[in-house]
C-alpha positions as CSV (number, residue, x, y, z in Angstrom):
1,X,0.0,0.0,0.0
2,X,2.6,2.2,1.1
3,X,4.2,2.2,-2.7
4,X,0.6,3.2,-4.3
5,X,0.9,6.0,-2.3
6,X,4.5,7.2,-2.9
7,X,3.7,6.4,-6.5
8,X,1.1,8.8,-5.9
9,X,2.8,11.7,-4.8
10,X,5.6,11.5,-7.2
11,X,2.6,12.1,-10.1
12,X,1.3,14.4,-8.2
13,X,4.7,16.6,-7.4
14,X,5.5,15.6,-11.0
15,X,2.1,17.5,-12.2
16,X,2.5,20.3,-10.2
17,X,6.5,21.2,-11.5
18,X,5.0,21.2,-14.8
19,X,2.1,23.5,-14.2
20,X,5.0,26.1,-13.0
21,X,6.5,25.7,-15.7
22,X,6.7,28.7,-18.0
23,X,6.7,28.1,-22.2
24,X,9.6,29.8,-23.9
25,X,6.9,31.2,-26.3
26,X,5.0,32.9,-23.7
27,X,8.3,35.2,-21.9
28,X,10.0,37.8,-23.1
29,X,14.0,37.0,-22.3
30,X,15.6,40.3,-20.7
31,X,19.4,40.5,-21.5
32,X,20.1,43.7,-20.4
33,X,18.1,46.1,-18.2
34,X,18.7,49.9,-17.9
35,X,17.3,52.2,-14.9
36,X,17.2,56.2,-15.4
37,X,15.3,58.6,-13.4
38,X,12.6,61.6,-14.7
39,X,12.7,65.2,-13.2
40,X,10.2,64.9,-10.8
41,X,11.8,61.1,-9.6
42,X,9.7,58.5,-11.7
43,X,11.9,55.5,-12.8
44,X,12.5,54.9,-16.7
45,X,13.2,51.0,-17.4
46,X,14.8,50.1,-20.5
47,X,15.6,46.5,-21.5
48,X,17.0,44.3,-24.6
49,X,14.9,41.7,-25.3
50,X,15.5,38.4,-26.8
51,X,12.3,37.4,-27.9
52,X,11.5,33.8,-30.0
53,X,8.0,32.9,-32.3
54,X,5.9,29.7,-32.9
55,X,9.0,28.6,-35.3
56,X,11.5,29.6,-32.8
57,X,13.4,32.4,-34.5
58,X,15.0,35.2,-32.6
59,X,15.0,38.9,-32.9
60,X,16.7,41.5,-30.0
61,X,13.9,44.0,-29.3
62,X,14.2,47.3,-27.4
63,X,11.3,48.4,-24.8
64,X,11.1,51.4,-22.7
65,X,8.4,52.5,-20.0
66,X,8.3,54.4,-16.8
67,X,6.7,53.7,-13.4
68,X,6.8,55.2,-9.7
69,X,9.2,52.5,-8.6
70,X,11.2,49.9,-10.2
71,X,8.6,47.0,-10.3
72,X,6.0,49.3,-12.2
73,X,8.4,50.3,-14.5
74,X,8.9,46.9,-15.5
75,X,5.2,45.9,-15.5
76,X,4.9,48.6,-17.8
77,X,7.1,47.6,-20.6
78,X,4.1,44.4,-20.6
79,X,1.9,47.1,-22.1
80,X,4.0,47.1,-25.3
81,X,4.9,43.3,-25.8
82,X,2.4,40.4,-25.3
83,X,4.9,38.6,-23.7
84,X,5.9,38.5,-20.3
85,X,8.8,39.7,-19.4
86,X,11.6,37.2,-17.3
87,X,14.6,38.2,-15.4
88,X,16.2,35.2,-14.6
89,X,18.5,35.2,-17.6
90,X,19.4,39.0,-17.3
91,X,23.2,39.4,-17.9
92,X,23.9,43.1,-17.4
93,X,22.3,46.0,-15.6
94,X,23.7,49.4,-16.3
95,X,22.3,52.1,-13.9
96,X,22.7,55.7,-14.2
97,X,25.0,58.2,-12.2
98,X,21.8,60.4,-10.3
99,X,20.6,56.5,-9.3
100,X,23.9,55.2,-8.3
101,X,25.0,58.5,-5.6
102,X,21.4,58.5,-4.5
103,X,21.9,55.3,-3.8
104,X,21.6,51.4,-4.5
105,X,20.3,49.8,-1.9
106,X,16.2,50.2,-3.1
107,X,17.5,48.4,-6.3
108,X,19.5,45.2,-4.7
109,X,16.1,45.0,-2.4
110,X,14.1,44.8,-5.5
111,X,16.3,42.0,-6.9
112,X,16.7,40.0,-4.0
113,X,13.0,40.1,-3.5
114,X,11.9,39.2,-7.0
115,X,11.5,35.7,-7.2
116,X,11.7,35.4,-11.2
117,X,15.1,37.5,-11.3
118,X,18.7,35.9,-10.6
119,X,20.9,37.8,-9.2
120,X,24.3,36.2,-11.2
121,X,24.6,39.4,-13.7
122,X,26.8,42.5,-14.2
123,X,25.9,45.9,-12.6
124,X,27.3,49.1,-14.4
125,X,27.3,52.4,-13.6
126,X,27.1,54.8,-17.1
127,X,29.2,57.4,-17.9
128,X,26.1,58.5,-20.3
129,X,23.5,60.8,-19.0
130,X,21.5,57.9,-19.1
131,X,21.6,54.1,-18.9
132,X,18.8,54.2,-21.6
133,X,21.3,55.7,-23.9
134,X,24.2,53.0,-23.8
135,X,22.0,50.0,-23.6
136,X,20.4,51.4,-27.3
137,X,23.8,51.5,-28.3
138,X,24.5,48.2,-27.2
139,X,21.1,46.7,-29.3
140,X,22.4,49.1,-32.1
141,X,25.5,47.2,-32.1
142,X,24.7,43.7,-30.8
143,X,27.5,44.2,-28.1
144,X,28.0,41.4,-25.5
145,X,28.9,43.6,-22.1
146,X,30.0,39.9,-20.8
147,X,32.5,39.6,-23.6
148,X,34.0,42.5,-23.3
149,X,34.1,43.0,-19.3
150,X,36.5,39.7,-19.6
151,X,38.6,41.4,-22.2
152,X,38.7,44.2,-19.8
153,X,39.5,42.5,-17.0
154,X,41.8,40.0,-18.2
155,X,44.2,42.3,-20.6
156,X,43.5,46.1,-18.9
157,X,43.1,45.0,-15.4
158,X,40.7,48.1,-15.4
159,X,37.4,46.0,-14.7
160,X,36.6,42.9,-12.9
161,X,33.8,40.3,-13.1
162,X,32.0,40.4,-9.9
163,X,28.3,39.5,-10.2
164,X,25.2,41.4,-8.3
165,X,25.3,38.8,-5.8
166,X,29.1,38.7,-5.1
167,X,28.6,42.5,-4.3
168,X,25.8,42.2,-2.2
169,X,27.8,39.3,0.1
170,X,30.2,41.9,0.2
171,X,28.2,45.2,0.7
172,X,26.4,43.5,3.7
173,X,29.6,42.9,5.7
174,X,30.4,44.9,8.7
175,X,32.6,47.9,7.7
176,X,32.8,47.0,3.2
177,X,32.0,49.0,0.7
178,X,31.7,48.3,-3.2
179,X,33.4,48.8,-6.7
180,X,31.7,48.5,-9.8
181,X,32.2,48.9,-12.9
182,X,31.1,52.0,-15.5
183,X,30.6,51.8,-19.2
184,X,30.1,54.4,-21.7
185,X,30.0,55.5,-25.1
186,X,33.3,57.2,-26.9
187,X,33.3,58.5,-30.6
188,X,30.5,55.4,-31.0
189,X,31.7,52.6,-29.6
190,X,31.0,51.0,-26.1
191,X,33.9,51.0,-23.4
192,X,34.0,49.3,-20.4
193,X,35.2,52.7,-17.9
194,X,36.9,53.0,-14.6
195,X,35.2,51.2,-11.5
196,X,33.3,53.2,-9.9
197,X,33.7,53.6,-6.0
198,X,30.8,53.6,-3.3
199,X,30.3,54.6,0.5
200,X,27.7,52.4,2.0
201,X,25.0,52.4,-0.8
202,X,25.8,55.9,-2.1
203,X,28.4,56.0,-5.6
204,X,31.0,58.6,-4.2
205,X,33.3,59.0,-8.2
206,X,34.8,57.1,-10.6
207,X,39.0,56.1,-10.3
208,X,41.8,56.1,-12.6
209,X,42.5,53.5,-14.9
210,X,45.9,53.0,-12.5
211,X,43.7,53.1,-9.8
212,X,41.2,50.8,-10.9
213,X,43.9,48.3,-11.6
214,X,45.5,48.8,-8.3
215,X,41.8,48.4,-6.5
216,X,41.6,44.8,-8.7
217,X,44.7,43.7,-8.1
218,X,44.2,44.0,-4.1
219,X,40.8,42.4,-4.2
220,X,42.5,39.7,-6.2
221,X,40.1,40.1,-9.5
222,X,42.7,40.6,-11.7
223,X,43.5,38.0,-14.5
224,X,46.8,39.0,-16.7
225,X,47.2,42.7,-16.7
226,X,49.7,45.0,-17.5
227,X,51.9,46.7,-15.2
228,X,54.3,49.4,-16.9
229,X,57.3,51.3,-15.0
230,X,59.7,53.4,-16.2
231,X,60.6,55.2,-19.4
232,X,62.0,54.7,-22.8
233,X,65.6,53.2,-21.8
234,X,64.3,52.2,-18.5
235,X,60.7,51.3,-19.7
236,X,59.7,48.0,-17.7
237,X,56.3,46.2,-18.7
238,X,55.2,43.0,-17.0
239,X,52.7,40.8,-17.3
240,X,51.2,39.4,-14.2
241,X,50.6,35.9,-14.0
242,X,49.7,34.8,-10.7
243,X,48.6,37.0,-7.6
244,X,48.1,36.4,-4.1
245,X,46.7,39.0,-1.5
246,X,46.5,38.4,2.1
247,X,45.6,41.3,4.8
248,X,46.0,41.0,8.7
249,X,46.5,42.5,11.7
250,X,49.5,42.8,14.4
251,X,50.6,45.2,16.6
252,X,47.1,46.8,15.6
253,X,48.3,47.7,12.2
254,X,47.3,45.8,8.9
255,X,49.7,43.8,7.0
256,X,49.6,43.9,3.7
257,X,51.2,40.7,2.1
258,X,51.1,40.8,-1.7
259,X,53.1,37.5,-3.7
260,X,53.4,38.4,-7.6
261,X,54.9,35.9,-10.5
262,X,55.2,38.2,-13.5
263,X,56.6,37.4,-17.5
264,X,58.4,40.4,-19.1
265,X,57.0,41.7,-21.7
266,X,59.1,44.6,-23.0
267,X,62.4,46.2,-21.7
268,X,64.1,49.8,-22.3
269,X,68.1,49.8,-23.6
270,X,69.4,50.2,-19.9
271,X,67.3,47.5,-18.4
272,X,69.6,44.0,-18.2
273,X,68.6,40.7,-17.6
274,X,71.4,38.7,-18.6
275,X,71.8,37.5,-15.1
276,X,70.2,36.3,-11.9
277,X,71.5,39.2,-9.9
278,X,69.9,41.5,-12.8
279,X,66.7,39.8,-12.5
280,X,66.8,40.3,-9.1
281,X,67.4,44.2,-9.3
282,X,64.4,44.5,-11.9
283,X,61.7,42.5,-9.3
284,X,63.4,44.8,-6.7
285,X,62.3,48.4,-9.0
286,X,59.0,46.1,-9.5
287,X,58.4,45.5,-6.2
288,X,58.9,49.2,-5.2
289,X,56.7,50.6,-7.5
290,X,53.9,48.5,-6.5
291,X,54.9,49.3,-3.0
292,X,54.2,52.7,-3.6
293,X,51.0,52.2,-5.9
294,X,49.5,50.1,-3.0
295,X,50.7,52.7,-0.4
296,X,49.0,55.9,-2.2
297,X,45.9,53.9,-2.6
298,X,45.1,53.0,0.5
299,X,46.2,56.2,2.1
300,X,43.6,58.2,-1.0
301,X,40.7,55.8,-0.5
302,X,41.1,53.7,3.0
303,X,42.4,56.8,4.7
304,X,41.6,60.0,3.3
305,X,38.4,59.3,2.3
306,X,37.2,56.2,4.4
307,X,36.0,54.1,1.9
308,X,36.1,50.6,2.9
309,X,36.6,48.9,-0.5
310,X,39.4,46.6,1.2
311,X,37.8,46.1,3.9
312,X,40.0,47.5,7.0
313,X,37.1,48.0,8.9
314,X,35.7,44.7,8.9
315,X,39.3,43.4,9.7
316,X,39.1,45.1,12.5
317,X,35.8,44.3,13.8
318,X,36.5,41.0,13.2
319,X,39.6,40.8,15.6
320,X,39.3,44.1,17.6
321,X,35.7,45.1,17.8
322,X,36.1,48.8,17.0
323,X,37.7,50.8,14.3
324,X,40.5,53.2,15.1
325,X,40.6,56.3,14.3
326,X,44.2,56.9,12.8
327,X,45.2,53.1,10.8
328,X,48.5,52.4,10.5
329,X,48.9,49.5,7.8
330,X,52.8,47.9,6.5
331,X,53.2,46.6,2.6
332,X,55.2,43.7,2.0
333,X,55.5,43.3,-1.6
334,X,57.6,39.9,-3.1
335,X,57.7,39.6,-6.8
336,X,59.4,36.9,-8.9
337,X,59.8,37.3,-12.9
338,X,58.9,33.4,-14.1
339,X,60.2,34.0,-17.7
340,X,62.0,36.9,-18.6
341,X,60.6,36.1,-22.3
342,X,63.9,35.2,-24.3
343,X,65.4,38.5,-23.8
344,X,68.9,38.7,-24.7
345,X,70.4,42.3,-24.3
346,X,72.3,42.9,-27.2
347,X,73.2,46.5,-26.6
């Protein structure tokens, strides 16, 4: 009897998964979603569609409606397609700069409280006036924003690819802020910008490209950039291949560890590296210049301005309970040069 009746259920929780299913036909796939605001505070939602018909061919379609919060903006766009519109598979959100120094934290809510959205995608802030503005670009030019936040990431160092939900685990820590990255639009062409820094919720500017790769290389998002010292005869360019980060506390001052394996990529006429003690004193300029990269960074953003985008704070609350009010920190940096690339010095 008992197998009748677990036969039974597995019908019946078969039945119901398929009545929640959703048919392809009937949703309209968002790919990338865009939030601007009106003059008098209304929000402006614009979204890429991918949308398929009865013989399964697809076309990218561009909506655009407005609403008193997010959510009705959204429900609005319905008004203009048939079909419903589905979250789940958005890849990129771009937001504008009057959302993102208002503040954030009213558009994470609505994501982690919608049900049919996923929060695995790629917030932007735009360098545009508005969001809408890029993501018609991006439908003009069927640009994949994943595609080229990789490049970004893995040959400029500029970027990194953090999802929604990464930053959120971060955001709600004790004593962390966020970076994110910006996009924009130059002589008609997407770029992927500079990150783009907060304070609590609240976008506070955008950073350097030197910056932005110094910011990714202490978070440890950084694939293969460049890193470029010197000029002309004393020019060095590396490639870094590995990168290890580590952050602690002793004495009540935070240690910076940072372990670098680089490949040369390009040297100036007085740079040698015909022998081990030459190799040596080219990690050693290497290893200084990040030293002082790391230094003015911290001192800038940690310091100066008390953005917590490495997280001091929540070091400290971690081990100490409180935060003091003047942080000391030391930088250890250790960088090895794992192929020096063939280079014989023939001058």
């Amino acid at each position: 009897m008992k197998k009748y009746i677990f036969a039974l259920l597995v019908v019946v929780v078969m039945f119901n998964a398929f009545d929640n299913l959703k048919e392809i036909t009937n949703l309209a796939i968002v790919s990338v979603l865009g939030l601007d605001v009106d003059e008098e505070g209304n929000y402006i939602a614009t979204v890429e569609i991918i949308a398929g018909d009865k013989e399964n061919n697809k076309k990218t379609i561009l909506e655009k409606a407005t609403g008193n919060s997010i959510q009705e903006a959204i429900r609005n766009i319905i008004d203009k397609t048939p079909q419903r519109l589905y979250l789940a598979h958005l890849e990129t959100l771009i937001v504008s700069e009057d959302i993102a120094k208002s503040g954030i934290d009213n558009i994470v809510d609505f994501f982690i409280r919608d049900n049919d959205a996923s929060n695995n995608f790629y917030l932007f802030v735009s360098k545009e006036k508005t969001a809408g503005k890029v993501i018609e670009k991006i439908s003009e030019q069927e640009v994949s924003m994943l595609e080229m936040l990789k490049s970004s990431e893995k040959y400029r160092g500029n970027a990194n690819t953090k999802t929604l939900s990464q930053c959120i685990q971060q955001i709600l820590k004790v004593g962390s802020d966020i970076c994110v990255n910006s996009c924009g639009i130059n002589e008609d062409e997407i770029y992927i910008g500079e990150m783009a820094y907060f304070k609590e919720w609240k976008m506070q500017g955008y950073m350097s490209k030197d910056e932005s790769i110094m910011y990714n290389i202490l978070d440890k998002n950084v694939v293969s950039p460049i890193l470029k010292t010197g000029e002309k005869e004393n020019l060095i360019i590396v490639e870094i291949v590995t990168n290890d980060v580590k952050f602690g506390l002793k004495d009540n001052k935070v240690n910076i560890d940072i372990n670098m394996e680089v490949n040369i990529s390009e040297v100036g006429k007085a740079i040698s590296l015909e022998s081990k003690e030459k190799v040596r004193e080219v990690e050693n300029i290497l290893e200084n210049e990040v030293k002082d990269r790391v230094e003015d960074f911290v001192r800038k953003y940690q310091i100066e301005r008390g953005v917590q985008i490495l997280g001091f704070e929540n070091l400290y609350y971690r081990k100490k309970k409180e935060y003091p009010q003047n942080v000391e920190f030391n930088t250890n940096v250790d960088i090895s040069i794992a192929n020096q690339g063939g280079v014989v010095n023939i001058w």
